[in-house]
C-alpha positions as a Python dict, from the first residue, in 0.01 Angstrom:
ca = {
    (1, 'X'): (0, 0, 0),
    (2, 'X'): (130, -343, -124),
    (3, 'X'): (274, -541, 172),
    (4, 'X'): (469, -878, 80),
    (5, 'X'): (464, -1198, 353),
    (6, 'X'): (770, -1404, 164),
    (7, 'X'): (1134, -1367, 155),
    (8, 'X'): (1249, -1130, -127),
    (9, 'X'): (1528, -1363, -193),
    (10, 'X'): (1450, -1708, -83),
    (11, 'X'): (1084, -1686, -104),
    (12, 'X'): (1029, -1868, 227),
    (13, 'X'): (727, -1717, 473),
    (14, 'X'): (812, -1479, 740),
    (15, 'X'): (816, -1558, 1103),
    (16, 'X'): (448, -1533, 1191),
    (17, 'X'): (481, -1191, 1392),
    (18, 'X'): (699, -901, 1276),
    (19, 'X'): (1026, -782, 1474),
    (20, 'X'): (926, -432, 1472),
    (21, 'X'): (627, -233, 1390),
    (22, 'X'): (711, 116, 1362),
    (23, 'X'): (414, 357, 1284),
    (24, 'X'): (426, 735, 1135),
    (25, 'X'): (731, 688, 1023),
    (26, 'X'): (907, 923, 739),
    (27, 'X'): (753, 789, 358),
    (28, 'X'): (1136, 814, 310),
    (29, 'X'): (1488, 924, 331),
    (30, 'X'): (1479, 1152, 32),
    (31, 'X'): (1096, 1336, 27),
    (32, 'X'): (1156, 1652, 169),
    (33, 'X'): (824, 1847, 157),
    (34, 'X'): (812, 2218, 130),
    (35, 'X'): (515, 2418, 270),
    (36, 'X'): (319, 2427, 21),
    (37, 'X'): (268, 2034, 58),
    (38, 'X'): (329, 2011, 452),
    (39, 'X'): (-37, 1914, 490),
    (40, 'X'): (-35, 1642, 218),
    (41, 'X'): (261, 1463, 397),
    (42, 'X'): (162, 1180, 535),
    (43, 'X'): (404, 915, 761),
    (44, 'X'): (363, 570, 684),
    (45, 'X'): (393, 227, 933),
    (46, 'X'): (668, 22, 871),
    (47, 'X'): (691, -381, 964),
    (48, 'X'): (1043, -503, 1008),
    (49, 'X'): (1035, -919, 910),
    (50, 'X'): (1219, -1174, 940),
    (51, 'X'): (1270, -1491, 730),
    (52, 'X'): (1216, -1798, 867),
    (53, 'X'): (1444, -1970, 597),
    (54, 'X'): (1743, -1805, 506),
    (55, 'X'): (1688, -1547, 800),
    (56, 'X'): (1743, -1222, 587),
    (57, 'X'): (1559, -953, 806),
    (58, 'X'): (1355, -697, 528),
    (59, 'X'): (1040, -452, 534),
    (60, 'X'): (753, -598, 407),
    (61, 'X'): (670, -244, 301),
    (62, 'X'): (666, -169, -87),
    (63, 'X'): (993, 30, -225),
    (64, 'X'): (989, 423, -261),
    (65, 'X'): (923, 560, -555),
    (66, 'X'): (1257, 666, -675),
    (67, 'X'): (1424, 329, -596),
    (68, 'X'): (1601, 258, -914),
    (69, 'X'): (1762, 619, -867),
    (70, 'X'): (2143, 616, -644),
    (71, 'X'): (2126, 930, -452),
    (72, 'X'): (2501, 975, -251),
    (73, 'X'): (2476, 1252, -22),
    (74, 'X'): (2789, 1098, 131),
    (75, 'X'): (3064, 1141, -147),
    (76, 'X'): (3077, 1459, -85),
    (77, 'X'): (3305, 1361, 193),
    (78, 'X'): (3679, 1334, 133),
    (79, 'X'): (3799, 1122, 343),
    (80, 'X'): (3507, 876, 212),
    (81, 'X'): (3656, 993, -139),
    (82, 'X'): (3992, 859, -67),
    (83, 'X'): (3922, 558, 126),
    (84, 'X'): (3801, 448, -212),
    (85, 'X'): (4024, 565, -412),
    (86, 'X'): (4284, 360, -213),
    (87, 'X'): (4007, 70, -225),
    (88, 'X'): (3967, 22, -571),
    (89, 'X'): (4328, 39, -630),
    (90, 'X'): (4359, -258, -459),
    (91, 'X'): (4078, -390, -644),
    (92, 'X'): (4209, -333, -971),
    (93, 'X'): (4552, -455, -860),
    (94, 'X'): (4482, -756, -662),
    (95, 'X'): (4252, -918, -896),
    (96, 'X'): (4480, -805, -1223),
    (97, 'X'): (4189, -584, -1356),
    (98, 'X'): (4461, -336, -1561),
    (99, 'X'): (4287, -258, -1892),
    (100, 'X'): (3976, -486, -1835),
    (101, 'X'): (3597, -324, -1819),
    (102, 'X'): (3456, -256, -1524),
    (103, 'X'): (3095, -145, -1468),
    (104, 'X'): (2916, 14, -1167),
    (105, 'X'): (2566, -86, -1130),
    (106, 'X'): (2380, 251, -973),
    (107, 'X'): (2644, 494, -1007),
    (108, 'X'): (2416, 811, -966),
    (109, 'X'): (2619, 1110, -1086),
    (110, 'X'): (2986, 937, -1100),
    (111, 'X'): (3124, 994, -782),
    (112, 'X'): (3276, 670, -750),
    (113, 'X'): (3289, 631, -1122),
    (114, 'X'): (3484, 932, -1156),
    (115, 'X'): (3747, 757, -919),
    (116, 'X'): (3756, 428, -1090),
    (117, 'X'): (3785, 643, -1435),
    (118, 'X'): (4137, 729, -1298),
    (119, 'X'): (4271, 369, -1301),
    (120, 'X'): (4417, 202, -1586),
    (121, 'X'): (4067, 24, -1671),
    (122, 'X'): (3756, 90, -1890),
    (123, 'X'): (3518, 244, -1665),
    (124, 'X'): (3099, 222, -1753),
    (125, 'X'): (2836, 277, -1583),
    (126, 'X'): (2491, 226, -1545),
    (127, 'X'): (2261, 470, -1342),
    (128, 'X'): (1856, 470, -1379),
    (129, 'X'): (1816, 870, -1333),
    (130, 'X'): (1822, 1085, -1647),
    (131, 'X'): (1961, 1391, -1507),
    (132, 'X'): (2227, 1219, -1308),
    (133, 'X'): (2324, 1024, -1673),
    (134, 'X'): (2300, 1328, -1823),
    (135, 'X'): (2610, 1520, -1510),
    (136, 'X'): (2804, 1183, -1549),
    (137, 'X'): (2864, 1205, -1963),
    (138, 'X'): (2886, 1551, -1887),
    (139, 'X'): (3192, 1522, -1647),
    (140, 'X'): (3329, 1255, -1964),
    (141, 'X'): (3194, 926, -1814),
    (142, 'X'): (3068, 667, -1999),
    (143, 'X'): (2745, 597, -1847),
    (144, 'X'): (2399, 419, -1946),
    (145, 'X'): (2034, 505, -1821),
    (146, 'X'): (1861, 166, -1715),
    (147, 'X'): (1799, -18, -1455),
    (148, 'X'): (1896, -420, -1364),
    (149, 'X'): (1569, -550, -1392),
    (150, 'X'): (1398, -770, -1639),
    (151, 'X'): (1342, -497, -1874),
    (152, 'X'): (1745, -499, -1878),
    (153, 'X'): (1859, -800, -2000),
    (154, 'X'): (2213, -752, -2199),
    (155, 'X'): (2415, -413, -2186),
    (156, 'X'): (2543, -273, -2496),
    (157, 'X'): (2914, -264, -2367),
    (158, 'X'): (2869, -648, -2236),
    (159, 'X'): (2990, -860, -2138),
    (160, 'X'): (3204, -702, -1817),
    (161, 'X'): (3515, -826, -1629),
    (162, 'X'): (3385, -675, -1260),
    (163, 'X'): (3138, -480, -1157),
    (164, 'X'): (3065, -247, -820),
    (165, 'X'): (2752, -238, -654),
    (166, 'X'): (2742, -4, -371),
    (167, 'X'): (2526, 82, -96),
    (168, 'X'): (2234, -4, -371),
    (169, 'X'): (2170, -400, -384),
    (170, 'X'): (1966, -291, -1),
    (171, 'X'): (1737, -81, -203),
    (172, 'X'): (1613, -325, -417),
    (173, 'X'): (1262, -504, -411),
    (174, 'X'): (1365, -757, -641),
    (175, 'X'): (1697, -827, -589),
    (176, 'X'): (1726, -1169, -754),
    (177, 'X'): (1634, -1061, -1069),
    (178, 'X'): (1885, -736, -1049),
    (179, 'X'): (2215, -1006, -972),
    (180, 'X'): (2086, -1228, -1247),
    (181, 'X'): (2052, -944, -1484),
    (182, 'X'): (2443, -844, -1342),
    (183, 'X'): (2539, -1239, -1350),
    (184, 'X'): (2404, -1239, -1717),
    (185, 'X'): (2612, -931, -1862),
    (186, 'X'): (2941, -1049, -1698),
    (187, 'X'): (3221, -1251, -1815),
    (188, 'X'): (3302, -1564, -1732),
    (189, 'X'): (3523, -1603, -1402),
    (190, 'X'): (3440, -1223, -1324),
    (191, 'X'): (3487, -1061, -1003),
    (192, 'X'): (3251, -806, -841),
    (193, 'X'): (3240, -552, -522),
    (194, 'X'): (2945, -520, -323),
    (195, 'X'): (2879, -306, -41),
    (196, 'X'): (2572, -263, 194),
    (197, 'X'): (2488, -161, 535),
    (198, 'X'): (2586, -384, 835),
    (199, 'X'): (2276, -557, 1036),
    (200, 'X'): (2520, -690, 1307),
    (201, 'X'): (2635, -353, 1363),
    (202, 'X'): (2297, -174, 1393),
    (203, 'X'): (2204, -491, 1643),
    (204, 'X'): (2501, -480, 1856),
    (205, 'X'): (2491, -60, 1903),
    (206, 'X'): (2097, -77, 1937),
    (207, 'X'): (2063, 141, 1659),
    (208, 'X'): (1628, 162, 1595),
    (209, 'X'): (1637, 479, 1398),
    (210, 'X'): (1804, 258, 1138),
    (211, 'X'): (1538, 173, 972),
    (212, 'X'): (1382, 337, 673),
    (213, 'X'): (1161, 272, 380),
    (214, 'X'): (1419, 316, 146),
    (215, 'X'): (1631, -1, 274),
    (216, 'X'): (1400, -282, 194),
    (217, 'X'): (1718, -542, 274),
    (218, 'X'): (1920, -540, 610),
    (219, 'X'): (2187, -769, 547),
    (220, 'X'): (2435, -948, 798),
    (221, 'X'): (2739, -1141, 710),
    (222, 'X'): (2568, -1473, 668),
    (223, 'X'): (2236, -1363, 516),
    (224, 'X'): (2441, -1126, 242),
    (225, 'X'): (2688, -1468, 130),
    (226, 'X'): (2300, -1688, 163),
    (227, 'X'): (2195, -1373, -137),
    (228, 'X'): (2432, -1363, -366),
    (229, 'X'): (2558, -1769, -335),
    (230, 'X'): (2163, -1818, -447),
    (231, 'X'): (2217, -1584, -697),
    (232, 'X'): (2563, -1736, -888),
    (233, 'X'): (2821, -1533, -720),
    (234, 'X'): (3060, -1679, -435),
    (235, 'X'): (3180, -1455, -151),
    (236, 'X'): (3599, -1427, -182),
    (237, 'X'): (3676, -1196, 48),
    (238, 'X'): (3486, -1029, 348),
    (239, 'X'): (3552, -688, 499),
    (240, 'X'): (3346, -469, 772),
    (241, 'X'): (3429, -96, 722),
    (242, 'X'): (3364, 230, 845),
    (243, 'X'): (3370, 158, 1200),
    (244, 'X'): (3163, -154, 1087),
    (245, 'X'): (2871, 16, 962),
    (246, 'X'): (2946, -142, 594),
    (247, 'X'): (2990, -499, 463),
    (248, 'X'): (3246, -512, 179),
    (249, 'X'): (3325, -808, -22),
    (250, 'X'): (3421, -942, -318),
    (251, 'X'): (3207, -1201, -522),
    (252, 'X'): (3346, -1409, -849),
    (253, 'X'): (3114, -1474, -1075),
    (254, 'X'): (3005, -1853, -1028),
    (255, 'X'): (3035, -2107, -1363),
    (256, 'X'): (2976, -2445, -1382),
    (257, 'X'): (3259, -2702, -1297),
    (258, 'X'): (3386, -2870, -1649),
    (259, 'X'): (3412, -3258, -1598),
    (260, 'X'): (3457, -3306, -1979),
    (261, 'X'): (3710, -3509, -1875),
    (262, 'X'): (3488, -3783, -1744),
    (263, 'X'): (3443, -3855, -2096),
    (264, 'X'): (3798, -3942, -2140),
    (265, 'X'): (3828, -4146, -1800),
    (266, 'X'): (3524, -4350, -1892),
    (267, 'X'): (3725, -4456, -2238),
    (268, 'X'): (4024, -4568, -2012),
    (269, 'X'): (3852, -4754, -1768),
    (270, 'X'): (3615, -4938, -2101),
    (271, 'X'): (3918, -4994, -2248),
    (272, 'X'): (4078, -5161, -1949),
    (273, 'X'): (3760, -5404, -1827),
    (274, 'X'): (3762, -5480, -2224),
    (275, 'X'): (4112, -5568, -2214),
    (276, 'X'): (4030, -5771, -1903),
    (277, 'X'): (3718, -5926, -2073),
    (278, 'X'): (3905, -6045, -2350),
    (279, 'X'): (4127, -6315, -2168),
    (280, 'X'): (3761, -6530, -2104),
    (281, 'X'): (3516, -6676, -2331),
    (282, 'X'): (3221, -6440, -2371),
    (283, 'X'): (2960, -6488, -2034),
    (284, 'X'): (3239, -6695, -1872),
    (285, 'X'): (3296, -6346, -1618),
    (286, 'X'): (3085, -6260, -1313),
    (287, 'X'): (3071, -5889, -1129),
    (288, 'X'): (3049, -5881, -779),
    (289, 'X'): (2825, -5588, -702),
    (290, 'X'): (2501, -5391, -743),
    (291, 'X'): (2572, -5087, -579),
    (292, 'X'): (2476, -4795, -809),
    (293, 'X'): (2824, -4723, -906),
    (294, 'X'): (2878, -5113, -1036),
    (295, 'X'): (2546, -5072, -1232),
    (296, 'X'): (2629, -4763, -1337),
    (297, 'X'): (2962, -4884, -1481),
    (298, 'X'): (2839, -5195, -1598),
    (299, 'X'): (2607, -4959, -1823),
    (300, 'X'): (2824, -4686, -1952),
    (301, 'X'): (3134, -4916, -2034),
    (302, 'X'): (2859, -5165, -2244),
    (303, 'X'): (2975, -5505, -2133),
    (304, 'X'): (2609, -5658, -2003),
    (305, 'X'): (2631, -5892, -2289),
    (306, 'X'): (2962, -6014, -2180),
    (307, 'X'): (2865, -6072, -1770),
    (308, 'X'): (2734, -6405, -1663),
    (309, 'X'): (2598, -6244, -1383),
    (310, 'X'): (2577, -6013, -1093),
    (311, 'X'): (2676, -6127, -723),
    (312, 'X'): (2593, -5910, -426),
    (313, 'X'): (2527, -6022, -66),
    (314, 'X'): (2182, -5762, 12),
    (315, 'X'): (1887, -6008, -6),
    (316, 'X'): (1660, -5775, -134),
    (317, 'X'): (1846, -5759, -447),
    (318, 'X'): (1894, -6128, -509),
    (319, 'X'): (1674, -6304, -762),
    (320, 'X'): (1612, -5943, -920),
    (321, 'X'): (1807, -5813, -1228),
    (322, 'X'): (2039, -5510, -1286),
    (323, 'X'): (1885, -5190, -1434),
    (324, 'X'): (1871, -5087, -1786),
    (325, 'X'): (2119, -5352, -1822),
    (326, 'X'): (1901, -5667, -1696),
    (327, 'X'): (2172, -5844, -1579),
    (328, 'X'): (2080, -6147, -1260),
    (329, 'X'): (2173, -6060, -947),
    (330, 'X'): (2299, -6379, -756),
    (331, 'X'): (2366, -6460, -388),
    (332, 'X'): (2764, -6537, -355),
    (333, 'X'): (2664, -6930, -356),
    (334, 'X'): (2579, -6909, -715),
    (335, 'X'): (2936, -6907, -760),
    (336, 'X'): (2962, -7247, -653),
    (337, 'X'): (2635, -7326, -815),
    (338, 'X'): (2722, -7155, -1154),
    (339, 'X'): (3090, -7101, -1145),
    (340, 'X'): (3245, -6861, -1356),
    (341, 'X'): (3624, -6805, -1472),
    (342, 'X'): (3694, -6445, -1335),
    (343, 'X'): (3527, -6205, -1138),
    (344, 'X'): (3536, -5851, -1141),
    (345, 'X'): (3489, -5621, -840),
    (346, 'X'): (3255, -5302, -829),
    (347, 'X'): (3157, -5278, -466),
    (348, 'X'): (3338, -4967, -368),
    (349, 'X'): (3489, -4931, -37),
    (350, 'X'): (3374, -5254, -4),
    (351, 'X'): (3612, -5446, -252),
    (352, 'X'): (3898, -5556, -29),
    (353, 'X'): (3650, -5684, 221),
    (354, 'X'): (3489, -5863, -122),
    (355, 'X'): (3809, -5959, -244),
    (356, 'X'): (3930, -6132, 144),
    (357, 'X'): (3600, -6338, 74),
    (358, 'X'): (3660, -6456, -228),
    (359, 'X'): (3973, -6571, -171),
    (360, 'X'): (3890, -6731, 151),
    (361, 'X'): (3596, -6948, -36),
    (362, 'X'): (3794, -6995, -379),
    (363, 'X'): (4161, -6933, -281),
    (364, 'X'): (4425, -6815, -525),
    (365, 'X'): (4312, -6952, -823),
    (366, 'X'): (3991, -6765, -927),
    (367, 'X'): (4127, -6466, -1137),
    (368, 'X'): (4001, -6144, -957),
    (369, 'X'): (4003, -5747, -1046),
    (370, 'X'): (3913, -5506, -892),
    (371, 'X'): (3772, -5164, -1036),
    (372, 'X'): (3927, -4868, -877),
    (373, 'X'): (3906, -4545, -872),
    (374, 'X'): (4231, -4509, -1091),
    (375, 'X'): (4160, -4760, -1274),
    (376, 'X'): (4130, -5211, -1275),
    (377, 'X'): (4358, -5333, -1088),
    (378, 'X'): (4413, -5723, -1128),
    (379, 'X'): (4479, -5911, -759),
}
């Protein structure tokens, strides 16, 4: 039997000595042998592990064989049944999913799918088992065989406005690569639900039997956001239910920030120090700073063939030049050495305190600016 020693999601080592050992213990939850095999049945020893860096507590133990497969024993129960009926509802009505396609990732023979169907939404669903496909387009659903693995990159009905994951993403031996493979057939700004069994709970009520080959995952509030925030979802909501047993929440769909804009706010602020530049003869302006945001600016709004030079008060920098832009870097006494007409102030938080020196050496006279974060303001 394959036994792993690193995190399933952060792929950190364990802590050196497992939390529990458990030996003869059922091969798992769903192999019921008959007579005829009694003797072949075999229990197996399960190690209970910790993380040492995100702290997710897992089996080392390989998955059992039928992990791809949802098997619900529980929805047979009707006040289960209506809870979520009631649940995703609310869903669909707090996070304006009315007409928008939803998919649920392991959705065995449709019992929750069946519920969702009844919503104004496009239900799918996507379910590894060929006979329970087979009862859910039976019963009318619209449901895939596969699995979210690597061999299961983009869905045919993709890309997806939510998704539901329940009681599943604890079963899974690879889980990063199942919520990229969700991540990757969703749209942009989706939302998702995701259920799974409650660590905390099972600690706090001493549970041991809780354990079981078939959860490989036992997640806790903080190791379940650690998952999926590694995995390009962020937690928006955070439920316990069912007495606590089960962590609910909801997860949007992470993109990246747009800061196109920058663009645009780079033009103004060139535009401006240009401006500026343009009331002095050409090298007849000094900037006073060498920070990295100065010599970034000096670089991106191209005026290092308009700067005398660079002033900044770190020693180490003196006598050296300005990046990319090779610009001298002076002590402040080069501007009685060298004098200049104007001077322009990059240093930051630092540019009052520059500008009270300046005009405590100079006084009034010596034009000054000073960039900001709104834009150059002349003092």
């Amino acid at each position: 039997m394959t036994v792993i020693n690193t995190c399933r999601v952060c792929g950190r080592e364990f802590f050196t000595a497992p939390l529990l050992r458990y030996a003869n213990m059922p091969k798992a939850a769903q192999n019921f042998p008959d007579a005829s095999v009694l003797a072949l049945d075999k229990g197996v020893d399960l190690e209970v592990c910790q993380c040492f860096g995100c702290g997710l507590v897992q089996l080392s133990n390989e998955p059992v064989p039928y992990y791809r497969e949802v098997i619900r024993a529980s929805a047979v129960s009707e006040v289960i049944k209506a809870d979520k009926m009631r649940q995703f509802a609310d869903f669909v009505h707090r996070y304006s999913l009315r007409g928008k396609k939803i998919i649920e990732f392991g959705c065995g023979r449709g019992e929750f799918l069946s519920l969702l169907s009844l919503l104004d939404v496009k239900a799918y669903g996507l379910e590894y088992s060929e006979k329970a496909v087979a009862e859910c387009l039976k019963n009318g659903l619209d449901v895939s065989q596969g699995y979210p693995d690597g061999e299961t990159c983009v869905l045919e009905k993709a890309p997806f406005d939510a998704f539901l994951l329940l009681m599943f993403l604890e079963h899974m031996p690879q889980p990063n690569v199942a919520l990229r493979v969700i991540y990757d057939n969703l749209a942009d700004n989706a939302v998702g639900l995701i259920e799974v069994p409650n660590l905390a709970m099972v600690l706090r009520k001493n549970l041991f039997s809780e354990f079981i080959g078939d959860h490989l995952l036992y997640f806790t509030k903080e190791t379940l956001q650690t998952t999926l925030r590694l995995n390009g979802f962020d937690v928006m909501d955070y439920q316990e239910l069912r007495d606590a047993y089960v962590i609910s929440v909801v997860v949007k769909k992470r993109t990246r920030i747009d800061i196109s804009h920058f663009h645009d706010y780079r033009i103004k602020i060139k535009d401006e120090i240009d401006a500026y530049l343009n009331r002095f003869a050409v090298k007849r302006v000094a900037v006073w700073g060498a920070g990295h945001q100065a010599l970034a600016a000096i670089s991106l709004t191209g005026i290092a063939d308009r700067i005398r030079y660079v002033v900044d008060s770190a020693p180490f920098k003196q006598g050296r030049y300005t990046p990319a832009t090779h610009l001298p870097i002076v002590a402040p006494e080069a501007l009685l050495s060298d004098p200049v007409d104007a001077i322009i102030i990059m240093a930051a938080s630092y540019s009052d305190e520059v500008a009270a020196i300046i005009r405590q050496r100079f006084g009034s006279h010596m034009p000054v600016a000073i960039l900001r974060d709104f834009g150059l303001e002349t003092v």
